[in-house]
N, CA, C and O atoms as a GROMACS GRO file, in nm:
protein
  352
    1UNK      N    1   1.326  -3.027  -0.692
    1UNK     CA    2   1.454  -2.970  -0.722
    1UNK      C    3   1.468  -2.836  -0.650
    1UNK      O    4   1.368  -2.768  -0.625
    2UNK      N    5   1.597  -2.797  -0.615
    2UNK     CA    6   1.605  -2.665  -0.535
    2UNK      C    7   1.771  -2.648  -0.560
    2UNK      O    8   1.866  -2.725  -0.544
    3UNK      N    9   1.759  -2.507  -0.607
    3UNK     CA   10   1.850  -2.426  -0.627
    3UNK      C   11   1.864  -2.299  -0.586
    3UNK      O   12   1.771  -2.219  -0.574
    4UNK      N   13   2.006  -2.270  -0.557
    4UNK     CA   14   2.042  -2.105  -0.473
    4UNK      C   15   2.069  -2.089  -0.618
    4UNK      O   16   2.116  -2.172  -0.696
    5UNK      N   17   2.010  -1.902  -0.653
    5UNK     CA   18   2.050  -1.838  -0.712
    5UNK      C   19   2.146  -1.703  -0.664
    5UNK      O   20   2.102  -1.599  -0.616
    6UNK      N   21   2.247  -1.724  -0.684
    6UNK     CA   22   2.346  -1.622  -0.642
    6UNK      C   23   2.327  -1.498  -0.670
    6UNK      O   24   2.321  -1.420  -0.576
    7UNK      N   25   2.315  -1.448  -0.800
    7UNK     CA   26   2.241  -1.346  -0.863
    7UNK      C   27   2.168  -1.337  -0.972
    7UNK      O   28   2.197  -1.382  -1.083
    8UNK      N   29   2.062  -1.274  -0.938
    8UNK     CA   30   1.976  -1.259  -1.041
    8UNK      C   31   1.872  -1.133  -1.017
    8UNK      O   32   1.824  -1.109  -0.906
    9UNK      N   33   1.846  -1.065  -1.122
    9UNK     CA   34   1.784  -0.950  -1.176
    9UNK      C   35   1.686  -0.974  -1.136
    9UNK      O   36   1.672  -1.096  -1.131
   10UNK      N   37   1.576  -0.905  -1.091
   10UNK     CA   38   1.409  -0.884  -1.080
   10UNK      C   39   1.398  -0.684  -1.112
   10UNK      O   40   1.484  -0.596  -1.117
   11UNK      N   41   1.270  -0.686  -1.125
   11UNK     CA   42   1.209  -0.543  -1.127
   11UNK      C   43   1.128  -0.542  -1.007
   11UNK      O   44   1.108  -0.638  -0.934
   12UNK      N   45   1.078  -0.405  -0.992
   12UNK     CA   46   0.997  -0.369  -0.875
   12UNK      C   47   0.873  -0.300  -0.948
   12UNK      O   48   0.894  -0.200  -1.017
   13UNK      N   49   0.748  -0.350  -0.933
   13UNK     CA   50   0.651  -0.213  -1.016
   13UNK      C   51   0.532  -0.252  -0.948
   13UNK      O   52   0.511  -0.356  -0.886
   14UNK      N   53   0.412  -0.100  -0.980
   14UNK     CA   54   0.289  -0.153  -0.921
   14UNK      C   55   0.232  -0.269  -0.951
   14UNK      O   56   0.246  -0.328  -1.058
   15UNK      N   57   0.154  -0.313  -0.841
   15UNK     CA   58   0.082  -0.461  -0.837
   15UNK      C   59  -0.007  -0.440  -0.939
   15UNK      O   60  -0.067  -0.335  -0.916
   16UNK      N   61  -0.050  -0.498  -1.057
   16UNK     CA   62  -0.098  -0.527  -1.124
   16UNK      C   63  -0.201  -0.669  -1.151
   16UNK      O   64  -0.263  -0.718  -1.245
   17UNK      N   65  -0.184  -0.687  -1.057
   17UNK     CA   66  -0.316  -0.819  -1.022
   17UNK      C   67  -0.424  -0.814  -1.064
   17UNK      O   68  -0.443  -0.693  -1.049
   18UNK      N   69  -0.545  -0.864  -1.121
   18UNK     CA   70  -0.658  -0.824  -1.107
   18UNK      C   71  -0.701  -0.803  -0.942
   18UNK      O   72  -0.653  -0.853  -0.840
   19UNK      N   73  -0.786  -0.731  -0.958
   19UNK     CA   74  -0.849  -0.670  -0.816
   19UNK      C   75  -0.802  -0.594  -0.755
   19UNK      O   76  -0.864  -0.532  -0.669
   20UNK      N   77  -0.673  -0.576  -0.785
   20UNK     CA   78  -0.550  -0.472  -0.690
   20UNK      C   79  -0.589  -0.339  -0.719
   20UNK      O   80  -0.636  -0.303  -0.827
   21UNK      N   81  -0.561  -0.242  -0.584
   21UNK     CA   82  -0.555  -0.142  -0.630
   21UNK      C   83  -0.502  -0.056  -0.720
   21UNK      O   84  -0.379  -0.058  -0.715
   22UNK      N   85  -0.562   0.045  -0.827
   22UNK     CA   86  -0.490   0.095  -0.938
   22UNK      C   87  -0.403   0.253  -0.836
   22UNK      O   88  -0.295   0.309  -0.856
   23UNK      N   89  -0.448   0.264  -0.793
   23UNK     CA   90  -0.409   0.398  -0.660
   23UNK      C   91  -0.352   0.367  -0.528
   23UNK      O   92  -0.365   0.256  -0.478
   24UNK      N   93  -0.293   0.454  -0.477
   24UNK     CA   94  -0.292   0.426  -0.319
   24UNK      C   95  -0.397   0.427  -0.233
   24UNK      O   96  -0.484   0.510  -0.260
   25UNK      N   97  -0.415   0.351  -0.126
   25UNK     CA   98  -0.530   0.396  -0.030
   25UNK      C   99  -0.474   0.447   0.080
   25UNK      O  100  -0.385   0.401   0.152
   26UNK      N  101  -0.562   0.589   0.089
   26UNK     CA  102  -0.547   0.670   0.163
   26UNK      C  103  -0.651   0.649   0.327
   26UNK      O  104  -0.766   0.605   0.337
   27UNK      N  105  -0.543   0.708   0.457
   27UNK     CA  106  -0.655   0.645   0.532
   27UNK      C  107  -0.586   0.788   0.650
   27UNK      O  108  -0.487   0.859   0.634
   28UNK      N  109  -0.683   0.784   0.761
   28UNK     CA  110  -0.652   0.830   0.888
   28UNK      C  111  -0.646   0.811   1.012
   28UNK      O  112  -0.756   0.824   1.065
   29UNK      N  113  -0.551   0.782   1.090
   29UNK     CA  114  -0.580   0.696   1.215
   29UNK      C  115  -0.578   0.823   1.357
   29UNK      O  116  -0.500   0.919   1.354
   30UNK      N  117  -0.636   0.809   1.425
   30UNK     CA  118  -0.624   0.904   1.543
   30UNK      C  119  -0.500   0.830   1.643
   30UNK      O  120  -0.493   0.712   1.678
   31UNK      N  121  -0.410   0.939   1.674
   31UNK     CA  122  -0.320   0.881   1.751
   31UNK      C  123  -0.374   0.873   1.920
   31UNK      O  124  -0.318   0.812   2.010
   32UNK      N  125  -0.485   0.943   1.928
   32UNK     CA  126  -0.520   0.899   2.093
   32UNK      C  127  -0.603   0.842   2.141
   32UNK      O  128  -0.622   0.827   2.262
   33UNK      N  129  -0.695   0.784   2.005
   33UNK     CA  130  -0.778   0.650   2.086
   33UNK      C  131  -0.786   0.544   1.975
   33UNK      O  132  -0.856   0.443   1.982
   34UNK      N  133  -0.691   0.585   1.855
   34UNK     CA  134  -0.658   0.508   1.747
   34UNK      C  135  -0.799   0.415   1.660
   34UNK      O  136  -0.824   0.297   1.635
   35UNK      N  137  -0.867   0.553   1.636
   35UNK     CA  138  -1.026   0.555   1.546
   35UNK      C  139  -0.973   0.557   1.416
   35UNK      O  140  -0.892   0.648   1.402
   36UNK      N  141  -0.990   0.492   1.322
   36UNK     CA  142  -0.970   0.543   1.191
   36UNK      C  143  -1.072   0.547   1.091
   36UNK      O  144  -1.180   0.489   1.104
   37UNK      N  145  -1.024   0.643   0.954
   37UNK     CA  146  -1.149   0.665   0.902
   37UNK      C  147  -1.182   0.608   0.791
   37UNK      O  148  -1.260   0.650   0.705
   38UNK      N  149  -1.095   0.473   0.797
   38UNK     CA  150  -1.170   0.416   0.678
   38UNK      C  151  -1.061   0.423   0.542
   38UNK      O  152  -1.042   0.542   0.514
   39UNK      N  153  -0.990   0.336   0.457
   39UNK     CA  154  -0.974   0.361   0.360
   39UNK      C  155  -1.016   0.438   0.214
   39UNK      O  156  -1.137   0.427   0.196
   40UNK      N  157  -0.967   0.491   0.138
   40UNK     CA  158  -1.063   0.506   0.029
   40UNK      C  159  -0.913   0.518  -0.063
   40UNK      O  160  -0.817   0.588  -0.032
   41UNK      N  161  -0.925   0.425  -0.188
   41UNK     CA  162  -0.824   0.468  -0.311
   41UNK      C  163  -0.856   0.587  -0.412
   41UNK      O  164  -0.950   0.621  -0.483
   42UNK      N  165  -0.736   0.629  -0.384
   42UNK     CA  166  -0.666   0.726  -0.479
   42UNK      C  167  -0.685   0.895  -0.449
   42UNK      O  168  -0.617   0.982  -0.503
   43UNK      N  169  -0.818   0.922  -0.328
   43UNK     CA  170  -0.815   0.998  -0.278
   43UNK      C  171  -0.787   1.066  -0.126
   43UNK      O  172  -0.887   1.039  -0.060
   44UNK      N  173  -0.714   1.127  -0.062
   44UNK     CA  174  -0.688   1.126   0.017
   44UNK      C  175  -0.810   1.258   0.105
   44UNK      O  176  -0.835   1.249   0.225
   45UNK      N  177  -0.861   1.353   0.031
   45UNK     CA  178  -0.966   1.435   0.125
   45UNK      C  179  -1.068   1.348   0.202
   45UNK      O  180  -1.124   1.402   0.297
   46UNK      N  181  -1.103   1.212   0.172
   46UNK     CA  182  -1.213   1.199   0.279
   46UNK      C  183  -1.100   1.172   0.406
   46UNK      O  184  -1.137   1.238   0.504
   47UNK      N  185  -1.011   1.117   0.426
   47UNK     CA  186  -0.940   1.090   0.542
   47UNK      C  187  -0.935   1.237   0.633
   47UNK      O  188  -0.951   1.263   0.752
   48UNK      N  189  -0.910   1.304   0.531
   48UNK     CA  190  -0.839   1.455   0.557
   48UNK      C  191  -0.972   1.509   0.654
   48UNK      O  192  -0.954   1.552   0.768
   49UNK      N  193  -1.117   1.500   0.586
   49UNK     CA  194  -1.260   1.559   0.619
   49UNK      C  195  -1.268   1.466   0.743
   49UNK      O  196  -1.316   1.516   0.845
   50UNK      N  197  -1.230   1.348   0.748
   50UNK     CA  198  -1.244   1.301   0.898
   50UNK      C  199  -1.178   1.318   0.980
   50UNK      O  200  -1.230   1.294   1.089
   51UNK      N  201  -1.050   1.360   0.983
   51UNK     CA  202  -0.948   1.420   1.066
   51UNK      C  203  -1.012   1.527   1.115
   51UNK      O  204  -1.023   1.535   1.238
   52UNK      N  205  -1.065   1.628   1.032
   52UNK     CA  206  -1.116   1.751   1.057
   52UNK      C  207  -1.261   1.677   1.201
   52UNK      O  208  -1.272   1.708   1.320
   53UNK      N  209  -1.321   1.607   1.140
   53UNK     CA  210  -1.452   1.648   1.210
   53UNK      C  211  -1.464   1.544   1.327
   53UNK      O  212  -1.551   1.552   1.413
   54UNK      N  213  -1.354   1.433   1.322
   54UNK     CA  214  -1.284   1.376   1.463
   54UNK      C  215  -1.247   1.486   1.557
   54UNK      O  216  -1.317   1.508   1.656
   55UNK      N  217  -1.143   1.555   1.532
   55UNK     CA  218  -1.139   1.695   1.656
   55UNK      C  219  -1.266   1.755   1.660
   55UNK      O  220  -1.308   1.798   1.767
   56UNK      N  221  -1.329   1.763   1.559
   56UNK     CA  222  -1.434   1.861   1.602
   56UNK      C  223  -1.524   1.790   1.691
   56UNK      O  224  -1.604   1.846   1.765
   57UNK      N  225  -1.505   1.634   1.679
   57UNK     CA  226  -1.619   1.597   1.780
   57UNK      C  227  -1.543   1.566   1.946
   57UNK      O  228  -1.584   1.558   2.062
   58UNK      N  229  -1.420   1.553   1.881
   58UNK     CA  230  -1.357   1.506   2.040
   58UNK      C  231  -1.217   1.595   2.029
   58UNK      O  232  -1.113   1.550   1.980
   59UNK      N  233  -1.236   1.757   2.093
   59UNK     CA  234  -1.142   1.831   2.058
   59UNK      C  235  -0.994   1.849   2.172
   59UNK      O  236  -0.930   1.952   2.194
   60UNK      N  237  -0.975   1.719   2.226
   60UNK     CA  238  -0.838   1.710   2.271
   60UNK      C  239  -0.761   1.598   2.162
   60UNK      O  240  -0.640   1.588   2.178
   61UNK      N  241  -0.803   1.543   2.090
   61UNK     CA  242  -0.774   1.420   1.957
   61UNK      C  243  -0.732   1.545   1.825
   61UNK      O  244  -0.819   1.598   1.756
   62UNK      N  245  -0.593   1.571   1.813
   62UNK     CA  246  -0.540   1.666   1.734
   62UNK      C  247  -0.388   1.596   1.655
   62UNK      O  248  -0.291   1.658   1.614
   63UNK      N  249  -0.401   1.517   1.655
   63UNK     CA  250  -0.298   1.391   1.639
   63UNK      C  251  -0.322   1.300   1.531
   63UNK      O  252  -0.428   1.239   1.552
   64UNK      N  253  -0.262   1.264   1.417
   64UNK     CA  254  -0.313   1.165   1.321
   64UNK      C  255  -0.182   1.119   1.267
   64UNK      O  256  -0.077   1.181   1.247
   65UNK      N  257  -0.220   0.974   1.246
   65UNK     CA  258  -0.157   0.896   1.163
   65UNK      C  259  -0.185   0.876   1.004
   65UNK      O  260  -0.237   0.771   0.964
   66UNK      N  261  -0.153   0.968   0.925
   66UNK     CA  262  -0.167   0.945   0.745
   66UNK      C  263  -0.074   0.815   0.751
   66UNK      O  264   0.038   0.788   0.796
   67UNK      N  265  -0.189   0.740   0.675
   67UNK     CA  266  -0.163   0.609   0.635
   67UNK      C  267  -0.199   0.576   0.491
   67UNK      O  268  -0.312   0.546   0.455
   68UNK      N  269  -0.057   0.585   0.386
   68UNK     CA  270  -0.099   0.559   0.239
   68UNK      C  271  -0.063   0.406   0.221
   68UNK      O  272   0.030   0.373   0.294
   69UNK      N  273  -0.110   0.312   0.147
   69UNK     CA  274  -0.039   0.186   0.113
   69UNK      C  275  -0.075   0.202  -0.040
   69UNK      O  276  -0.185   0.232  -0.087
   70UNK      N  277   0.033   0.176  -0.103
   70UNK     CA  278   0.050   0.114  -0.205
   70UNK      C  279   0.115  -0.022  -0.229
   70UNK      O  280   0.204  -0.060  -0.152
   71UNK      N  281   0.071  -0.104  -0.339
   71UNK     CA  282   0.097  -0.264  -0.339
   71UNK      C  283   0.206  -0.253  -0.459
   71UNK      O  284   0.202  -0.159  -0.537
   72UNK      N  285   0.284  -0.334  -0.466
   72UNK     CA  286   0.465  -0.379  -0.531
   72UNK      C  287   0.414  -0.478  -0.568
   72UNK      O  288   0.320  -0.542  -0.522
   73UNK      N  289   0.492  -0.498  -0.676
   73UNK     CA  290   0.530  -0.689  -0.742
   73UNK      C  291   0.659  -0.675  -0.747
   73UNK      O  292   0.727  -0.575  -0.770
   74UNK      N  293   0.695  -0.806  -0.718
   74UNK     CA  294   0.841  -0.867  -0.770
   74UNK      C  295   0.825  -0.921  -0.873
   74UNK      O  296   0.727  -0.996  -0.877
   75UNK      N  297   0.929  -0.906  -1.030
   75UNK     CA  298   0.890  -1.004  -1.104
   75UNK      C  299   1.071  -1.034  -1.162
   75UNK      O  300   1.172  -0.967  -1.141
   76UNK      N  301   1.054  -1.140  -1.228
   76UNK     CA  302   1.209  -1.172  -1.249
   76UNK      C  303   1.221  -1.121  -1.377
   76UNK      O  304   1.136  -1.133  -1.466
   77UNK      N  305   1.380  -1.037  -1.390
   77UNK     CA  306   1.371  -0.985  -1.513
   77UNK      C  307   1.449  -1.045  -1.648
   77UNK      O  308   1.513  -1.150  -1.641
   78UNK      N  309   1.439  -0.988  -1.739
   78UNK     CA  310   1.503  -1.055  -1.814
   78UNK      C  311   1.645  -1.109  -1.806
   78UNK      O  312   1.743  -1.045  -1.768
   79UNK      N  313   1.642  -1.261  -1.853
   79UNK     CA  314   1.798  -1.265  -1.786
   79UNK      C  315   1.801  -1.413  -1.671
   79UNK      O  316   1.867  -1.517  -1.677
   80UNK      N  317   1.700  -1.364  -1.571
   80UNK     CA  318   1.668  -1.439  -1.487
   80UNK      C  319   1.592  -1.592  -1.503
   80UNK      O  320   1.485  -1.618  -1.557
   81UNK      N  321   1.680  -1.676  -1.440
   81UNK     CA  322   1.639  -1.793  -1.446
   81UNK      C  323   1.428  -1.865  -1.413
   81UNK      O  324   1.356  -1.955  -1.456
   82UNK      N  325   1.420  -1.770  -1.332
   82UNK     CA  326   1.314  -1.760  -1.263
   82UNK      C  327   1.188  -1.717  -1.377
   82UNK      O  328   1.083  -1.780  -1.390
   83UNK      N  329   1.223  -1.601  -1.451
   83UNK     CA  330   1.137  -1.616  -1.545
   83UNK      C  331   1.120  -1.668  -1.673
   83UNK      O  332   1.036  -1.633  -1.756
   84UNK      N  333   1.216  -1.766  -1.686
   84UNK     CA  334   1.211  -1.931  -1.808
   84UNK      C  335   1.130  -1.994  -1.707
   84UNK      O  336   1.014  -2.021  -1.737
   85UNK      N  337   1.171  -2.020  -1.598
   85UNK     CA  338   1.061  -2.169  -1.540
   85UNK      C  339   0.884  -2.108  -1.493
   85UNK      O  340   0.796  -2.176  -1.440
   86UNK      N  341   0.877  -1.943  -1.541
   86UNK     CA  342   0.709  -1.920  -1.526
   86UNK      C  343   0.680  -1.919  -1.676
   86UNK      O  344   0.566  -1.950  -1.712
   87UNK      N  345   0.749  -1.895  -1.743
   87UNK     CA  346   0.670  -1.905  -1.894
   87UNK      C  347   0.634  -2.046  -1.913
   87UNK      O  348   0.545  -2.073  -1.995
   88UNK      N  349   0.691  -2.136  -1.848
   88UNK     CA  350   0.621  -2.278  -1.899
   88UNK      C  351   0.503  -2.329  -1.850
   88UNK      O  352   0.458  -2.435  -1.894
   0.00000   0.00000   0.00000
């Protein structure tokens, strides 16, 4: 069976999955030979400490990409057809 829903309500909120991150992960990318330092959730100084000691090892690399991701759910909200046919 397949149906267009014209309108219907959803929410937006953190991913709540098991395994998902409870934080953002914080990361650093070098914009001139595009090294990065690695993720880590919820804190952003180790990115920051590798930014630092990337120039210090290769001091024309003064350039970074802060890279946070955080994860979203869609879920259908009340109201919505979509969430009668997951409760069953």
């Amino acid at each position: 069976m397949r149906a267009i829903i014209k309108a219907a309500e959803w929410t937006l909120g953190p991913e709540t999955a098991e395994g998902a991150p409870k934080e953002p992960l914080y990361e650093a990318e070098c914009t001139r030979c595009m090294e990065q330092s690695g993720a880590t959730e919820g804190e952003r100084l180790p990115a920051e400490v590798w930014a630092l000691k990337h120039t210090g090892a290769n001091p024309t690399h003064r350039t970074y990409r802060a890279i946070i991701t955080s994860f979203w759910r869609v879920e259908p909200a009340e109201g919505n057809p979509y969430r009668e046919l997951e409760a069953r």
